[in-house]
N, C-alpha and C positions, 0 to 999 in steps of 0.2 A: 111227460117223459120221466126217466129215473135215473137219477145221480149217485155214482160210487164216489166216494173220496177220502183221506184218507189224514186223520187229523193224531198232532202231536199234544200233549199237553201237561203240565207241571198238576197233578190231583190235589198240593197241600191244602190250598184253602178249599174244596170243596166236598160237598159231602157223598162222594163216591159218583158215579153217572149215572145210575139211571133217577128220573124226576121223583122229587119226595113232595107229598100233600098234607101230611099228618103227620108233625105241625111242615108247611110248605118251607124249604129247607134249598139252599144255594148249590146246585148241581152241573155238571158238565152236561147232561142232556138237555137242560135249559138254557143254558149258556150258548150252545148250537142251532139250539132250534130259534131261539131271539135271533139271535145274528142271520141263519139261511133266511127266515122271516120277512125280515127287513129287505134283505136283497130278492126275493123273489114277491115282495109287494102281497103276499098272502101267506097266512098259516102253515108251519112245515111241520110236520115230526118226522123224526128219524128213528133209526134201528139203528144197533150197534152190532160188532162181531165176538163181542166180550164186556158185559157187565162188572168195570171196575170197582174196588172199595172206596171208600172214604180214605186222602190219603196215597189213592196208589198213581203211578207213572205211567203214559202210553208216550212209547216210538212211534207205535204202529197202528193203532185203533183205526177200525173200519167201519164206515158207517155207508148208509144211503137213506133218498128220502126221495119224494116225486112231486115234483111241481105242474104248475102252466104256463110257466112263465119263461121264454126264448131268452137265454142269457148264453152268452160264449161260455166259454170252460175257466178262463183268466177273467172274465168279469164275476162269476160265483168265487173262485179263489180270491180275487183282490178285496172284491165287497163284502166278503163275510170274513174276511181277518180284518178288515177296517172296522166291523162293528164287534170282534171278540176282544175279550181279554186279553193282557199281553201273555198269560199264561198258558194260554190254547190255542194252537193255530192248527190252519187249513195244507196240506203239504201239495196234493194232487187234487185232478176230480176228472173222471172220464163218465161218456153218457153209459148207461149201461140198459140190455134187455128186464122188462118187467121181472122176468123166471129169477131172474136175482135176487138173495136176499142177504143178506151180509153176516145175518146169524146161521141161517140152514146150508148156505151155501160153502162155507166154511170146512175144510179138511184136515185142519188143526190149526192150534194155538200154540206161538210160544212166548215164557215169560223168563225173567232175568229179576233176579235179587242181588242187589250190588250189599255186600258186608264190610262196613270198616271194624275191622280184627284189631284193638288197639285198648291199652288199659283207659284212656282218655276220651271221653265223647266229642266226638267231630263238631266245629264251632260252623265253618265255613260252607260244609255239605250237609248241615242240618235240613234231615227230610227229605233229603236227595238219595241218600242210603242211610240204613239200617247202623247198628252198633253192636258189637258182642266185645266186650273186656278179656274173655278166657280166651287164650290162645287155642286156635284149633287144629284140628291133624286131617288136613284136606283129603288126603288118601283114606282113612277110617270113614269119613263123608261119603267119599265116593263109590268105597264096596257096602255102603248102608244102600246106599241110591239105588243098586242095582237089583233090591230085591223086591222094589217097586216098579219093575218094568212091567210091561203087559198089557193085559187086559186083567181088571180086579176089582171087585166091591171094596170101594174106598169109604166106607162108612165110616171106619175110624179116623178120616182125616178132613171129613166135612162139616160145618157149622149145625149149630139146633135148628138156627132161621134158615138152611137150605131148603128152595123150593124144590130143587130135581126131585122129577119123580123115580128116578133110578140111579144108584147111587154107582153101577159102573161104567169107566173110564177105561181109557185106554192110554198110557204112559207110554212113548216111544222111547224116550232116550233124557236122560239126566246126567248133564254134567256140572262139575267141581270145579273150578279151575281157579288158582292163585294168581291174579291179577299184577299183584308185586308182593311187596313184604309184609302190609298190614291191608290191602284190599282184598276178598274171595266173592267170586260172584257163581250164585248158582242158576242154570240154563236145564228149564226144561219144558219139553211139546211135547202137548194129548192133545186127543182129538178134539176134546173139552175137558172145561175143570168144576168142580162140585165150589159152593160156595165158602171161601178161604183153603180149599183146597192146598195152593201153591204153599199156602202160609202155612202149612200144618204140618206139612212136607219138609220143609225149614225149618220149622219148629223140631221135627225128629233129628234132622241132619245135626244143628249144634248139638243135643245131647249125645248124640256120639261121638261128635268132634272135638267134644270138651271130653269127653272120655267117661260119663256118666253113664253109659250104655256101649256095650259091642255092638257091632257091626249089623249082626244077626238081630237086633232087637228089632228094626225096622218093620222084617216080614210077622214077626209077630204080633206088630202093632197090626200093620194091613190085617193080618187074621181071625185078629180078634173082632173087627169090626165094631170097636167101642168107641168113642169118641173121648172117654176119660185113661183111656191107656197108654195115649199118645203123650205128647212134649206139649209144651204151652203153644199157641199161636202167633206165628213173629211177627213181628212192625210189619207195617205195613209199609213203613218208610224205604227205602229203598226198592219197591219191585215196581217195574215195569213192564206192562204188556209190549210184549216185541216187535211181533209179526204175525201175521193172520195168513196161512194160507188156501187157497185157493184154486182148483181145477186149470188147467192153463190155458182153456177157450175164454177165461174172461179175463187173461191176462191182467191181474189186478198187480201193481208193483210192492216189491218187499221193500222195504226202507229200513228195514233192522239196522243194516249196515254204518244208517248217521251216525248212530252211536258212537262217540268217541271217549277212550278213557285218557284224552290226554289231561284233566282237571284231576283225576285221580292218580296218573303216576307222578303229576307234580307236588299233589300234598301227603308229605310224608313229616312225621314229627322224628326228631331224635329220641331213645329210649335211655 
């Protein structure tokens, strides 16, 4: 049989998801596959619906994997968060058709970069979000944002070690928005993303938001299709994969929504 499910998890200590061999390296797709393992008494591997960094956050990660082994739905959830880390856990798990796969199956991805905007680096949410010291101008962000909508070879915004064999994407919608006084968090879904993609996209947004570039530079970066025309690449600290969606006959659940920013409209420094 084959299992959908849908796992949270804090990326700091590990080295991105998918398994490293050379040299073999502490991963989140190890970390799952140990754990389902153990509770279905044989070998698992899994799939994922997005390849995180080293470093980055999932709400919403999708995986599946296919056993022999007859377990209820609440004995795979119980038994493999009892042998994970406290840092990763199991949220849901429904049986799902073989024709699933949690990467191909996929109709887009959304991700969330939380920014603490403050001259002071955050002691308490270290790793949890991102830092930028320069105040930024959220509205300049946002008419940068929109000149990467589309469909577009994002060449200039993908890593050297990207394996895609094709560098276009399809950007539906990016938003800006000011969380409170010193938190901004950026929100954006493609159908997929090129490797560091998100982060390169961030990377452009401050340099306009600190006011290093208009608005307008954005499309010129996408156009150039150079990878050194861009902005530097942001932390990876504050992003989290959100939400995977999905066709509606597999009714797969969105859990973006846990997300609560009540830990960040409580930490606020005086200026």
């Amino acid at each position: 049989m084959r299992i959908v499910a849908g796992v949270e998890y804090n990326g700091q200590s590990y080295y991105g998801w998918q398994t490293q061999t050379k040299p073999p390296l502490d991963t989140l797709q190890d970390q799952c596959e140990k754990a389902l393992s153990k509770v279905a008494n044989h070998p698992v591997s899994v799939a994922c619906a997005g390849r995180t960094d080293r470093g980055v956050h999932a709400l919403g990660q999708v995986i599946h994997f296919d056993t022999l082994s007859d377990r209820a739905l609440h004995a795979w959830i119980a038994g493999t968060n009892h042998y994970l880390p406290s840092d990763i856990r199991l949220l849901w798990a429904k049986f799902i058709p073989f024709e699933f796969h949690a990467r191909y199956s996929a109709l887009t991805r959304c991700y969330r970069y939380i920014l603490y905007n403050h001259p002071i680096r955050p002691a308490l949410l270290a790793g949890k979000v991102s830092w930028y010291p320069i105040r930024l101008d959220v509205e300049k962000m946002q008419i940068g944002a929109q000149f990467l909508l589309g469909e577009n070879d994002f060449s200039a915004f993908r890593s050297a070690n990207c394996q895609s064999k094709s560098p276009i994407r399809r950007v539906d919608w990016i938003q800006i928005l000011q969380l409170n006084q010193n938190f901004i968090e950026v929100k954006i879904q493609a159908n997929a993303f090129l490797h560091h993609m998100v982060r390169n996209i961030v990377g452009v947004l401050l340099e306009i938001g600190s006011e290093k570039h208009p608005p307008d530079w954005a499309q010129k970066v996408l156009i150039s299709r150079q990878r050194n025309q861009g902005g530097v690449t942001a932390l990876p600290h504050g992003l989290y994969l959100a939400n995977v969606a999905y066709p509606t006959k597999w009714d797969i659940p969105s859990i973006d929504h846990r997300f609560s920013p009540i830990l960040i409209d409580s930490y606020t420094h005086s200026t």
